[in-house]
N, CA, C and O atoms as a GROMACS GRO file, in nm:
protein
  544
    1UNK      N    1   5.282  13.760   7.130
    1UNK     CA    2   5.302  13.853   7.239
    1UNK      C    3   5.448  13.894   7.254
    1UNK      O    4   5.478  13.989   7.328
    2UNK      N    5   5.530  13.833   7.194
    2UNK     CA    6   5.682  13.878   7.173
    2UNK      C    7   5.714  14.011   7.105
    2UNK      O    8   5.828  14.055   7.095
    3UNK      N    9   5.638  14.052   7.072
    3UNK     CA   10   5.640  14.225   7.043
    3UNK      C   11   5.626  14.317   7.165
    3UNK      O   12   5.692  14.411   7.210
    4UNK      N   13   5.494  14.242   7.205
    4UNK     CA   14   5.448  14.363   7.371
    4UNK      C   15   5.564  14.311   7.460
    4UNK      O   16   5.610  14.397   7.535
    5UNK      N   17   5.608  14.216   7.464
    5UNK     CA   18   5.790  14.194   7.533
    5UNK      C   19   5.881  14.310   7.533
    5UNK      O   20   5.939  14.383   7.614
    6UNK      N   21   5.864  14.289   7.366
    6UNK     CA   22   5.992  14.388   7.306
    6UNK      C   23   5.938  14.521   7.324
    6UNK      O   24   6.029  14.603   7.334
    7UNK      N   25   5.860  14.555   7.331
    7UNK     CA   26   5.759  14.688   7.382
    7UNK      C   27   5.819  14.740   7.525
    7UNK      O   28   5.902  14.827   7.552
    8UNK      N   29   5.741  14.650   7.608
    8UNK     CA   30   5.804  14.663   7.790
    8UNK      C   31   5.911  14.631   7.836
    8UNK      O   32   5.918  14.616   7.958
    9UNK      N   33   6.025  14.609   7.755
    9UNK     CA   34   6.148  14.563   7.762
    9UNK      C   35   6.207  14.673   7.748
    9UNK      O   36   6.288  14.690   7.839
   10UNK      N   37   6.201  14.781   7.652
   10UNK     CA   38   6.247  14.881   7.640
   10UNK      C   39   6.180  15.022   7.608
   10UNK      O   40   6.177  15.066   7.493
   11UNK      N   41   6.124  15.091   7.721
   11UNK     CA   42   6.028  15.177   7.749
   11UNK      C   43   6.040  15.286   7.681
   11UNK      O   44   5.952  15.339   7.612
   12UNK      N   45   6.162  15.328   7.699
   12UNK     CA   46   6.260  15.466   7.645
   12UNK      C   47   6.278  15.491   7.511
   12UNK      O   48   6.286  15.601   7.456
   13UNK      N   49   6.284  15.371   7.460
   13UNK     CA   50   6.265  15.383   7.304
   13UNK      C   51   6.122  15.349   7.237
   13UNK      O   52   6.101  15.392   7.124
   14UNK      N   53   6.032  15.280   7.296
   14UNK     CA   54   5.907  15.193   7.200
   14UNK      C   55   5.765  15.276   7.328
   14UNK      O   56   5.648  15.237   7.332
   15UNK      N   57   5.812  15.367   7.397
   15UNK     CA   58   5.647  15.413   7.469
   15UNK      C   59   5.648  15.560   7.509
   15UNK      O   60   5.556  15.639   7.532
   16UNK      N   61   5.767  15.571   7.510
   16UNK     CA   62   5.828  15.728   7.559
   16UNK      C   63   5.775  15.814   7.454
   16UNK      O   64   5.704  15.910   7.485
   17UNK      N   65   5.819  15.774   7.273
   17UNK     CA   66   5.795  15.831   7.172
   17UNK      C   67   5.616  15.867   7.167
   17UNK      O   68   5.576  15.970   7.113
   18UNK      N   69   5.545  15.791   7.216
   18UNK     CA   70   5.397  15.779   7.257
   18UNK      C   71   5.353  15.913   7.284
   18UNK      O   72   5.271  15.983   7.224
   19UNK      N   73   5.424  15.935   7.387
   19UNK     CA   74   5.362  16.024   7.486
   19UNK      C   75   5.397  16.193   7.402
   19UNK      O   76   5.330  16.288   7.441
   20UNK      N   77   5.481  16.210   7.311
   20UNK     CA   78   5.468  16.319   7.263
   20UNK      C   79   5.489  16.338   7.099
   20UNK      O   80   5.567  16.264   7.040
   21UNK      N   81   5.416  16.439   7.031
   21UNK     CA   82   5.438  16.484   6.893
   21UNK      C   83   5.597  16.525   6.818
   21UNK      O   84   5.649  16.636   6.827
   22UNK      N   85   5.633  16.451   6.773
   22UNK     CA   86   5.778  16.446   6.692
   22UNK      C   87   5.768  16.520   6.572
   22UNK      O   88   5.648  16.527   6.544
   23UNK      N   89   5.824  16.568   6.504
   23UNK     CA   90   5.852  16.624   6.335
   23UNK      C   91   5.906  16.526   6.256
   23UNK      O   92   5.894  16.515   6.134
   24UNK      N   93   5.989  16.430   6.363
   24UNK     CA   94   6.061  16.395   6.273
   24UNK      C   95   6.033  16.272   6.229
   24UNK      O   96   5.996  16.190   6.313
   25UNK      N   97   6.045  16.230   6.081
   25UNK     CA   98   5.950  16.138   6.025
   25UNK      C   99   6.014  15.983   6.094
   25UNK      O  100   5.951  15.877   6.095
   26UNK      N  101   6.125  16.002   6.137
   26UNK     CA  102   6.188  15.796   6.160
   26UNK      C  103   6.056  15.815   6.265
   26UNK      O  104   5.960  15.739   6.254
   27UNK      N  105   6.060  15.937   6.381
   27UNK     CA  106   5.992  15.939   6.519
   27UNK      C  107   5.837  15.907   6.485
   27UNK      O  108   5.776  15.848   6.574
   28UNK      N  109   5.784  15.931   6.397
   28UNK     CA  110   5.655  15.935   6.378
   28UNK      C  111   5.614  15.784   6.316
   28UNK      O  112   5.504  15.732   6.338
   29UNK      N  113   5.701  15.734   6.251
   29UNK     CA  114   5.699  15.599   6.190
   29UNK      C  115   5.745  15.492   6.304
   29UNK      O  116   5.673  15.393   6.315
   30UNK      N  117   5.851  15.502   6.383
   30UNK     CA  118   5.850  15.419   6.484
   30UNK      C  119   5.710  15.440   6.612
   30UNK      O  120   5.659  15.348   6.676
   31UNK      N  121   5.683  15.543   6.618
   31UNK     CA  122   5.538  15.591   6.689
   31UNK      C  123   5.432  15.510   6.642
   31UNK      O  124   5.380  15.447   6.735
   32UNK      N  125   5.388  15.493   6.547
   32UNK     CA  126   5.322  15.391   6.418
   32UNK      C  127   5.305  15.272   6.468
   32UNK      O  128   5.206  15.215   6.514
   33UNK      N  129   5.451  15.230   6.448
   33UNK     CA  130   5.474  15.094   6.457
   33UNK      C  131   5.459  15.081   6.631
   33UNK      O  132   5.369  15.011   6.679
   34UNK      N  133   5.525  15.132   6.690
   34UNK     CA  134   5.480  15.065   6.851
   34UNK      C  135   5.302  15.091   6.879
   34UNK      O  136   5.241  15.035   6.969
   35UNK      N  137   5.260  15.159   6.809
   35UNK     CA  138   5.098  15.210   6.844
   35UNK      C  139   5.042  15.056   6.715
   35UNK      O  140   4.944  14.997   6.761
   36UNK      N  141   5.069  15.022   6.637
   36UNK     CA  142   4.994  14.919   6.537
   36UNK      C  143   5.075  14.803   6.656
   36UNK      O  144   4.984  14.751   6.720
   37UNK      N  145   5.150  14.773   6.681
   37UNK     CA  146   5.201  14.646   6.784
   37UNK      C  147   5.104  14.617   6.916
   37UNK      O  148   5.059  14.516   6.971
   38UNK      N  149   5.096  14.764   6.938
   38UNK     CA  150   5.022  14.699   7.072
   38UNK      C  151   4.839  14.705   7.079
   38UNK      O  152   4.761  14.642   7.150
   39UNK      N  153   4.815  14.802   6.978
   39UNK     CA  154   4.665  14.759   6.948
   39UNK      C  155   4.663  14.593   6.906
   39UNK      O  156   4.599  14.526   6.987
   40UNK      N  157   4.727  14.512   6.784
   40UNK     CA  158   4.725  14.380   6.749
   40UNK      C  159   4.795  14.313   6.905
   40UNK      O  160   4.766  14.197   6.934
   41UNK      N  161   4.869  14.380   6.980
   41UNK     CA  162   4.849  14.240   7.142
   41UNK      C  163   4.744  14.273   7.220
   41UNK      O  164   4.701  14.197   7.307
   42UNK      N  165   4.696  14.385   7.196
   42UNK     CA  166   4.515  14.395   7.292
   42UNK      C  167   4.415  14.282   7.243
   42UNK      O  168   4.338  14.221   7.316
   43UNK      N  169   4.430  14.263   7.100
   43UNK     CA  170   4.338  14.257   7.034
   43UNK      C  171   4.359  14.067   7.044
   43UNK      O  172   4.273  13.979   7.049
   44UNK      N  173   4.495  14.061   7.044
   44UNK     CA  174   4.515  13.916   7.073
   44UNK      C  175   4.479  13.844   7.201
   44UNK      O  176   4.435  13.731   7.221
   45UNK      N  177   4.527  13.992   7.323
   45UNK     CA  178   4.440  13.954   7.439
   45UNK      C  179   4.340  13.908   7.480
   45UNK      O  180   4.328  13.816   7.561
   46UNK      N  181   4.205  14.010   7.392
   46UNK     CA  182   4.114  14.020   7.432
   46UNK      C  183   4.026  13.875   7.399
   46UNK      O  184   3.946  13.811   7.467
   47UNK      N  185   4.082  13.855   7.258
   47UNK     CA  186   4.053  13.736   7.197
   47UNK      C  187   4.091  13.652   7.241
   47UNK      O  188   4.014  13.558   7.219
   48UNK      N  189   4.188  13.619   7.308
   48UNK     CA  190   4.255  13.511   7.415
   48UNK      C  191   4.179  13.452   7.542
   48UNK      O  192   4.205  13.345   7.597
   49UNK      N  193   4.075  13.548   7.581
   49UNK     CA  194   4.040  13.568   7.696
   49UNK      C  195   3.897  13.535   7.648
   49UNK      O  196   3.836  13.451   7.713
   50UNK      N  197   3.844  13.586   7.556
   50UNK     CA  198   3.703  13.553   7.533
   50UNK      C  199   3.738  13.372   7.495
   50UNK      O  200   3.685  13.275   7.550
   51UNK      N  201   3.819  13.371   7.411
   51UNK     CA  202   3.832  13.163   7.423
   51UNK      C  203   3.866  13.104   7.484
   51UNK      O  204   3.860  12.982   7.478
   52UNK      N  205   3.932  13.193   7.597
   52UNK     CA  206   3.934  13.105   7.750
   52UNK      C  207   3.802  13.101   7.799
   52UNK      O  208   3.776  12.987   7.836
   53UNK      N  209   3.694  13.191   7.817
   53UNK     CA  210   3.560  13.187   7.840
   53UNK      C  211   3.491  13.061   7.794
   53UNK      O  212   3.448  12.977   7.874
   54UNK      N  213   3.481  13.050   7.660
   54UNK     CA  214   3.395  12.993   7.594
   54UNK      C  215   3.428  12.839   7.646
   54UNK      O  216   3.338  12.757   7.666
   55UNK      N  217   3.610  12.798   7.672
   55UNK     CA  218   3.627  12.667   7.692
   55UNK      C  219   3.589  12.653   7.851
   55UNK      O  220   3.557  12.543   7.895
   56UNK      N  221   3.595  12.768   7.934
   56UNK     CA  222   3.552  12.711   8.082
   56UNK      C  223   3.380  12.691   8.066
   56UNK      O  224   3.305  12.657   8.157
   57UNK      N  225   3.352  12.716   7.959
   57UNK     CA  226   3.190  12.741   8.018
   57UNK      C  227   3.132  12.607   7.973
   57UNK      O  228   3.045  12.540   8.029
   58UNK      N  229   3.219  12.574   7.818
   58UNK     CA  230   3.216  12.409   7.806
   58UNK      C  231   3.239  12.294   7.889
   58UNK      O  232   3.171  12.190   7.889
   59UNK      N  233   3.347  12.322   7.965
   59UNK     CA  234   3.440  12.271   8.045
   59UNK      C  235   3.326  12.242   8.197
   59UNK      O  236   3.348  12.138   8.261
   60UNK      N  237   3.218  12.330   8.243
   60UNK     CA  238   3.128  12.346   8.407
   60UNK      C  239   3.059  12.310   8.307
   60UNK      O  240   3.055  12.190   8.335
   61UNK      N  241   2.983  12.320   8.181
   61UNK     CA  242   2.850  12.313   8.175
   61UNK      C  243   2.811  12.153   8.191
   61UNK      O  244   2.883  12.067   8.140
   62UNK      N  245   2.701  12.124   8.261
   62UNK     CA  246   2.669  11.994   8.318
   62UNK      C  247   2.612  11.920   8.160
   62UNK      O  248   2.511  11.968   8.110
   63UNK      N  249   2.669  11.826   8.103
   63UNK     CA  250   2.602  11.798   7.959
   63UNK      C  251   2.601  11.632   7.998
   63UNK      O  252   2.684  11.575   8.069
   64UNK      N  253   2.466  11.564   7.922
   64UNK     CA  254   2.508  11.355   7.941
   64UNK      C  255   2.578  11.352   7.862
   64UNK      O  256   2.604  11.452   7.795
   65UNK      N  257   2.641  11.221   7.838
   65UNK     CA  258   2.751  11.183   7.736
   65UNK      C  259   2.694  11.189   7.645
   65UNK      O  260   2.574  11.215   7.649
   66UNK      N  261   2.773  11.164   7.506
   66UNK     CA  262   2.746  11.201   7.410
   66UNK      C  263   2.870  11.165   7.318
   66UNK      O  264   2.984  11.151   7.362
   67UNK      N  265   2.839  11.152   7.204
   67UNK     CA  266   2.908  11.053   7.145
   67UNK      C  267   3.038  11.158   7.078
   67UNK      O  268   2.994  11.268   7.110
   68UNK      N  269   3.144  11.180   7.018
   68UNK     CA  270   3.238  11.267   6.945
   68UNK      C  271   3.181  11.275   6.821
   68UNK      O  272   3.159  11.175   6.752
   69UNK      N  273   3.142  11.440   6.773
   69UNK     CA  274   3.136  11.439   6.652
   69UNK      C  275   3.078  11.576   6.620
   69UNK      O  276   3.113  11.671   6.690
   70UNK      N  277   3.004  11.593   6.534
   70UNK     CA  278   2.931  11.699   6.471
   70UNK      C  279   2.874  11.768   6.565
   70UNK      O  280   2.891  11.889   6.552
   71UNK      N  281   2.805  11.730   6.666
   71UNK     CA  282   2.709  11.807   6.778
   71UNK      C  283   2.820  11.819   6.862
   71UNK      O  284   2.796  11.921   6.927
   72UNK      N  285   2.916  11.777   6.896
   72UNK     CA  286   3.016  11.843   6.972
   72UNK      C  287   3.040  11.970   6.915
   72UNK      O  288   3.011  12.052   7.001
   73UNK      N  289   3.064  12.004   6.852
   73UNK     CA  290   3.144  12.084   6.771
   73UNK      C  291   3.028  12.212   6.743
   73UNK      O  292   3.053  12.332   6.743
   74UNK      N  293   2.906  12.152   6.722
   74UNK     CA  294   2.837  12.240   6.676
   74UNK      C  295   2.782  12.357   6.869
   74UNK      O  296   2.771  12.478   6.890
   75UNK      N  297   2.771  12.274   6.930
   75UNK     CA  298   2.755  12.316   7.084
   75UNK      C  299   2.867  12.381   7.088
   75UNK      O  300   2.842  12.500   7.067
   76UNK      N  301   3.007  12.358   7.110
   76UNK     CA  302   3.153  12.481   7.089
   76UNK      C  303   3.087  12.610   7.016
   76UNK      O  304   3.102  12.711   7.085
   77UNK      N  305   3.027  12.630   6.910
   77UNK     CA  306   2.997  12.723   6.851
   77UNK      C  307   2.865  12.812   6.913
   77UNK      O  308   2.846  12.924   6.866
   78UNK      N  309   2.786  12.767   7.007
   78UNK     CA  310   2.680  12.829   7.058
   78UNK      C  311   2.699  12.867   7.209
   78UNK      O  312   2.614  12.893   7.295
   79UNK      N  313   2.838  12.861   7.216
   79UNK     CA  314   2.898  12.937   7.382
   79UNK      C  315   2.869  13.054   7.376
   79UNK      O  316   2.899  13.095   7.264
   80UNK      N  317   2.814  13.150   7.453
   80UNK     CA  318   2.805  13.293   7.421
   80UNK      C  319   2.904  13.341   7.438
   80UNK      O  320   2.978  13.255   7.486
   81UNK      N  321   2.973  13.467   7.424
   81UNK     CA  322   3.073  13.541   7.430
   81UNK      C  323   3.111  13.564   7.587
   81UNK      O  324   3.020  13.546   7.668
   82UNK      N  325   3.243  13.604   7.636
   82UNK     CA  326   3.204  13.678   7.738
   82UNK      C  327   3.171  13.816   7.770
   82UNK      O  328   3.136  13.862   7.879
   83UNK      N  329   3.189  13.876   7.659
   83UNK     CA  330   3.190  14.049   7.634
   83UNK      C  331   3.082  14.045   7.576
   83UNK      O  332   3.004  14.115   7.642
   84UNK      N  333   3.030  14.002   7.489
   84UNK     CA  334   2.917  13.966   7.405
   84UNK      C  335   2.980  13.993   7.280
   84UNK      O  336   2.904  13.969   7.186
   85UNK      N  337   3.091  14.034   7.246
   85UNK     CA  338   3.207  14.074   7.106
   85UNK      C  339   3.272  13.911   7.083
   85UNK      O  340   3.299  13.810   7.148
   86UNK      N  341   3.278  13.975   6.921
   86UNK     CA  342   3.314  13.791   6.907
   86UNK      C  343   3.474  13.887   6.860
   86UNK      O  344   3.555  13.808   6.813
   87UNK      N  345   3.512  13.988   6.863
   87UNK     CA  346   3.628  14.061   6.837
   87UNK      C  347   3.684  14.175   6.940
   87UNK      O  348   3.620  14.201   7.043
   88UNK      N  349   3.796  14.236   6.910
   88UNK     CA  350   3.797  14.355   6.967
   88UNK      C  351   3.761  14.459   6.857
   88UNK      O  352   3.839  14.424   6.769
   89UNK      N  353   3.688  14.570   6.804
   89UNK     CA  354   3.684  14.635   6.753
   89UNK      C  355   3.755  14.772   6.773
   89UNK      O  356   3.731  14.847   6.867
   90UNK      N  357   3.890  14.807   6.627
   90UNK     CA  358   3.948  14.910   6.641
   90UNK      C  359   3.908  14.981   6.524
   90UNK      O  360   3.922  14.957   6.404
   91UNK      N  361   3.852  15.078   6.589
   91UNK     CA  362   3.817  15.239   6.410
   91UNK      C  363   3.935  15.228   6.364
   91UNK      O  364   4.040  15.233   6.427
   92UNK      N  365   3.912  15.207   6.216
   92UNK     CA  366   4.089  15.283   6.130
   92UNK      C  367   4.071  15.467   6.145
   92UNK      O  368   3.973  15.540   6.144
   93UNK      N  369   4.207  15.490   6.156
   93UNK     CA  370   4.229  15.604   6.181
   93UNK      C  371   4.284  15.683   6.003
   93UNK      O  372   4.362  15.637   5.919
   94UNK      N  373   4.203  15.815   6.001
   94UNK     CA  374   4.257  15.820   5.825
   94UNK      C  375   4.408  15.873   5.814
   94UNK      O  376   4.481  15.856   5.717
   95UNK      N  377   4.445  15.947   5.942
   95UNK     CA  378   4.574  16.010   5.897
   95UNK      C  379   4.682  15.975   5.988
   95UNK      O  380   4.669  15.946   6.107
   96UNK      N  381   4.816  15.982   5.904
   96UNK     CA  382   4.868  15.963   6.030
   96UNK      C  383   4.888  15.983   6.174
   96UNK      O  384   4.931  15.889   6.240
   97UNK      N  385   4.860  16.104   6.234
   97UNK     CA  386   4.843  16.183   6.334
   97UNK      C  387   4.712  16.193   6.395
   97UNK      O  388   4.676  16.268   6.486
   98UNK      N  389   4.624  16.076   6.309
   98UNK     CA  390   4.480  16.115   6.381
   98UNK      C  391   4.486  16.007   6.488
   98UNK      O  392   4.535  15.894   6.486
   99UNK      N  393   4.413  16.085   6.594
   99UNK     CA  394   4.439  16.025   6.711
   99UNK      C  395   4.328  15.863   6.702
   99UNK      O  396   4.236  15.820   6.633
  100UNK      N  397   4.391  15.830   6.793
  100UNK     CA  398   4.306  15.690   6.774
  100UNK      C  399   4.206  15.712   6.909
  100UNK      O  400   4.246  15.753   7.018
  101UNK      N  401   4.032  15.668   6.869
  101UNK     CA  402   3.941  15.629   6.965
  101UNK      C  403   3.955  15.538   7.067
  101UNK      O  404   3.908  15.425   7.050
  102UNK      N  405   4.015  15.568   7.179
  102UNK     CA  406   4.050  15.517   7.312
  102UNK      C  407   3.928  15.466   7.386
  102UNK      O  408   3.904  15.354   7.431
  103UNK      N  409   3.853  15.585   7.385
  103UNK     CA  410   3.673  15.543   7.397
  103UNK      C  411   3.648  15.406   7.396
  103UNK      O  412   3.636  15.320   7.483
  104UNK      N  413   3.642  15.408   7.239
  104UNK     CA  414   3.567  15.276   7.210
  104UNK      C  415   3.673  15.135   7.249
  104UNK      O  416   3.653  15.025   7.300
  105UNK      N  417   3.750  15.182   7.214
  105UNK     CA  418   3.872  15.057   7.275
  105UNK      C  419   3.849  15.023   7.457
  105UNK      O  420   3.823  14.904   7.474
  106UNK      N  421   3.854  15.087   7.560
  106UNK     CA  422   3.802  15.108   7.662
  106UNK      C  423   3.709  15.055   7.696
  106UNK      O  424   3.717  14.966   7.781
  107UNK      N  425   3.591  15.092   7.642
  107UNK     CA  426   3.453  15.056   7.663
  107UNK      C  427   3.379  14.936   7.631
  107UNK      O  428   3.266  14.898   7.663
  108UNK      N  429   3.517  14.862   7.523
  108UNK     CA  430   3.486  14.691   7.497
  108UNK      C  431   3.585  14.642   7.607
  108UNK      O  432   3.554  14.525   7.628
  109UNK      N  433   3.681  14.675   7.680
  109UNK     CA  434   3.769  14.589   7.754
  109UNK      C  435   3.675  14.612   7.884
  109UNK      O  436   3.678  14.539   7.983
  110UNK      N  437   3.604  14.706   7.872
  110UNK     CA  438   3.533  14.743   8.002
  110UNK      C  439   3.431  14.610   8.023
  110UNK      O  440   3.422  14.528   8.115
  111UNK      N  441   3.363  14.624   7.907
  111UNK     CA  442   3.231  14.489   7.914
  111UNK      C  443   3.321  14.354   7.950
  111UNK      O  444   3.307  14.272   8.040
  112UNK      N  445   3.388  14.360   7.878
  112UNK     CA  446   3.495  14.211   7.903
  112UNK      C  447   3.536  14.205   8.045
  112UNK      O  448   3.540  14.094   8.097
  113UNK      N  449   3.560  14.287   8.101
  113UNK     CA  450   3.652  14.292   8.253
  113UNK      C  451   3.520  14.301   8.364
  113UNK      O  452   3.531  14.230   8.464
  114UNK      N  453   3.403  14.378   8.352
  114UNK     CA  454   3.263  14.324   8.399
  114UNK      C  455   3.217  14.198   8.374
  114UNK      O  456   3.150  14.141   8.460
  115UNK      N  457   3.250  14.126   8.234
  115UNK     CA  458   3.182  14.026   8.258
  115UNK      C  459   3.308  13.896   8.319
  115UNK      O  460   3.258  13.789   8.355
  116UNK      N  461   3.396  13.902   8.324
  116UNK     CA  462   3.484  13.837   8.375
  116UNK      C  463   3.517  13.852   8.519
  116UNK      O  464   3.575  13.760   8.576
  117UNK      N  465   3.479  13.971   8.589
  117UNK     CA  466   3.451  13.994   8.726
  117UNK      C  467   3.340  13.873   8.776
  117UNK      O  468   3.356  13.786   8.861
  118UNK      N  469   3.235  13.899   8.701
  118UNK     CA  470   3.090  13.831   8.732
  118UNK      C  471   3.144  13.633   8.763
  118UNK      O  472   3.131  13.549   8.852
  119UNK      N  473   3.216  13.642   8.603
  119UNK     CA  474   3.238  13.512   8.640
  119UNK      C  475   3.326  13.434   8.746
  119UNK      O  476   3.314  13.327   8.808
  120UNK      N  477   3.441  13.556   8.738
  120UNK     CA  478   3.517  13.488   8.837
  120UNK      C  479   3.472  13.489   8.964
  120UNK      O  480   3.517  13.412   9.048
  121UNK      N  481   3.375  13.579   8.988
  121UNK     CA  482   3.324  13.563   9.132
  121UNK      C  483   3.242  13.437   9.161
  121UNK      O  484   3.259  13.364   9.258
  122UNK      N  485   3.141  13.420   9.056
  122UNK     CA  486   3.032  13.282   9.046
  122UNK      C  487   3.175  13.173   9.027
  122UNK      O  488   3.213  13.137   9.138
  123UNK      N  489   3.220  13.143   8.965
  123UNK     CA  490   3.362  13.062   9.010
  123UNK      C  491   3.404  13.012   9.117
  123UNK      O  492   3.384  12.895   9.147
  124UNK      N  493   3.475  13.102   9.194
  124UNK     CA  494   3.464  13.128   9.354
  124UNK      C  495   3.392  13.049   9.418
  124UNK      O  496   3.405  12.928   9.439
  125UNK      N  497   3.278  13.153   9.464
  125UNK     CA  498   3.198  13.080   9.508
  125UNK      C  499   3.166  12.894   9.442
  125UNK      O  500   3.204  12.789   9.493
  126UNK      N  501   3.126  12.904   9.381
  126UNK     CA  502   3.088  12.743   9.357
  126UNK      C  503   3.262  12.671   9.375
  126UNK      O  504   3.266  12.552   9.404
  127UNK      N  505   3.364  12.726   9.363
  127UNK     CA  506   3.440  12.624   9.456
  127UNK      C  507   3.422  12.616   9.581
  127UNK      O  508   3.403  12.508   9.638
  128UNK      N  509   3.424  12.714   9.631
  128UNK     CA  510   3.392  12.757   9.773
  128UNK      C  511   3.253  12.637   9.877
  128UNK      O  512   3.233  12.600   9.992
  129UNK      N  513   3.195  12.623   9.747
  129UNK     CA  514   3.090  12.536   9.780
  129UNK      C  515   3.119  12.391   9.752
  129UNK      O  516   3.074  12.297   9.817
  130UNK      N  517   3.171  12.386   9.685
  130UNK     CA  518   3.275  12.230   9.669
  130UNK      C  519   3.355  12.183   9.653
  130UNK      O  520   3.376  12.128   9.545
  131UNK      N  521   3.462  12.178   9.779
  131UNK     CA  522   3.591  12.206   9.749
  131UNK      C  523   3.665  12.036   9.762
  131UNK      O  524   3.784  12.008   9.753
  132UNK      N  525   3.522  11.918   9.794
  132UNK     CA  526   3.611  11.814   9.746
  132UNK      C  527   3.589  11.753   9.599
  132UNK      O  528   3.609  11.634   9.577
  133UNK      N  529   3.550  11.834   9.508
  133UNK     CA  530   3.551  11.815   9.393
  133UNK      C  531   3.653  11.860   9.285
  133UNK      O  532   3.657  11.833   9.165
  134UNK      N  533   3.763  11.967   9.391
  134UNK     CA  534   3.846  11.998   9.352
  134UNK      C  535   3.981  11.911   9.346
  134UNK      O  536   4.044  11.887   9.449
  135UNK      N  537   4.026  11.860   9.203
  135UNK     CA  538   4.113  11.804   9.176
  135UNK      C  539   4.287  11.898   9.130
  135UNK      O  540   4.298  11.991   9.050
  136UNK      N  541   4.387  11.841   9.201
  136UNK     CA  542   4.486  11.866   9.242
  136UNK      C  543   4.569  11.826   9.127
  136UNK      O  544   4.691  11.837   9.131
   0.00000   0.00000   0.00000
């Protein structure tokens, strides 16, 4: 994430270029590069966030003991998603100047941010409902 730093650290040079069509080739290649930087920190996000999911859901789900080993491991793997994406999916774009599908980028952070609403609310509540089980 030390790129999207270096990104929002300095607006004028790495987001400004964003917002409009250049000729000139450094402008179009640094355009590139801040547009390939911050699709790969969405994408790290998004993925960040779906394996924070998967470990809280391990983490509440009521299971008996059970010994360390293979079926641990194999249960980690049958968490459902929280988006239902086990990725973020980005279209390659063929040219340089072709605009990139915002759409579809959108419309997976969308499912993710619905289903992370849902949870954090069921969250909530069930602290809400037991709040001396809450450890400090």
């Amino acid at each position: 994430l030390a790129q999207l730093v270096d990104i929002l650290e300095n607006p004028e040079q790495r987001i400004l270029p964003l917002l409009y069509k250049s000729t000139n080739p450094k402008d179009r290649q640094a355009k590139q590069k801040t547009q390939s930087e911050l699709l790969q920190a969405v994408k790290h996000l998004f993925q960040g966030i779906e394996e924070t999911s998967k470990k809280y859901h391990e983490l509440t789900r009521a299971k008996p003991e059970e010994p360390e080993g293979k079926e641990e491991q194999e249960e980690s793997s049958n968490v459902p998603a929280l988006s239902g994406l086990s990725e973020l999916y980005i279209p390659e774009t063929d040219g340089q100047d072709a605009p990139l599908d915002v759409e579809t980028l959108w419309g997976q952070v969308e499912l993710q941010n619905n289903a992370l609403n849902k949870l954090l609310k069921k969250s909530i509540n069930r602290l809400a409902k037991s709040p001396k089980d809450i450890v400090v």
